[in-house]
C-alpha positions in Angstrom: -81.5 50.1 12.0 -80.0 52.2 9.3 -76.4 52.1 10.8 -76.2 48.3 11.7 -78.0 47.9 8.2 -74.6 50.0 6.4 -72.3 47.8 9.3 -74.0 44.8 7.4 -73.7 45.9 4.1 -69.8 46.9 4.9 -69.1 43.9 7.0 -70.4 41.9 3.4 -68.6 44.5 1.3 -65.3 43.1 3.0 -65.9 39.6 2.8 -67.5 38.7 -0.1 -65.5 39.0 -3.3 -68.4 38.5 -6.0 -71.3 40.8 -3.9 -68.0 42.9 -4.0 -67.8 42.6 -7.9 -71.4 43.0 -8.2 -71.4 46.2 -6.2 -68.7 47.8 -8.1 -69.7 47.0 -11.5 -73.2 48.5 -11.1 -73.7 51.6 -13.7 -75.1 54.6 -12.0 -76.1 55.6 -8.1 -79.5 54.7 -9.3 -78.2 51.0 -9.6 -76.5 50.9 -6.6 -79.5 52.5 -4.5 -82.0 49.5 -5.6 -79.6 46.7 -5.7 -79.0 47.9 -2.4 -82.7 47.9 -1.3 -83.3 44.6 -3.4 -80.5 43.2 -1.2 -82.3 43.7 2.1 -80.2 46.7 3.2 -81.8 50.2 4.3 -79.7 52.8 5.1 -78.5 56.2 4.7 -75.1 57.8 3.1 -74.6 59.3 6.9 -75.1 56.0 8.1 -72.7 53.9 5.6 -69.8 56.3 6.1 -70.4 56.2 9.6 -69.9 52.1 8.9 -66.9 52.5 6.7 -65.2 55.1 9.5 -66.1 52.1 11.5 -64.3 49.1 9.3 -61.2 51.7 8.8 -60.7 52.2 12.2 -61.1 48.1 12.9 -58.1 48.0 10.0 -55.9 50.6 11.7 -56.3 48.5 14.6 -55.1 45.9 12.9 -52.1 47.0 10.9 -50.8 48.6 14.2 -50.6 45.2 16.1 -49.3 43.6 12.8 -46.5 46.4 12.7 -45.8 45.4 16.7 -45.4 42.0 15.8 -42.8 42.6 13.2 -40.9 44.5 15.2 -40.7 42.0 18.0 
């Protein structure tokens, strides 16, 4: 549960402009850990880098087949 909760909590991260906002302008780790529980997500640090390692590869992905297409 804890790393599809952080795939969740990325996924949102990435979509969602004003959670976005709301995430960054939090004041402490404190803040972030309950908004975090508040918000229905349960995971660990392990787990959420494990996510974002995830959404970077997803992007590298991406920008590769954008760079192919360019090239054509």
């Amino acid at each position: 549960m804890s790393f599809s909760s952080a795939q969740q909590f990325v996924a949102r991260m990435k979509e969602d402009k004003e959670f976005r906002g709301k995430v960054q302008s939090l004041p402490n780790e404190e803040a972030l850990k309950d908004f975090i529980k508040v918000q229905g997500y349960e995971f660990d640090q392990r787990a959420l880098v494990g996510a974002m390692a995830a959404c970077m590869a997803e992007l590298d992905i991406m920008m590769e087949s954008m760079n192919k297409l360019g090239k054509e």
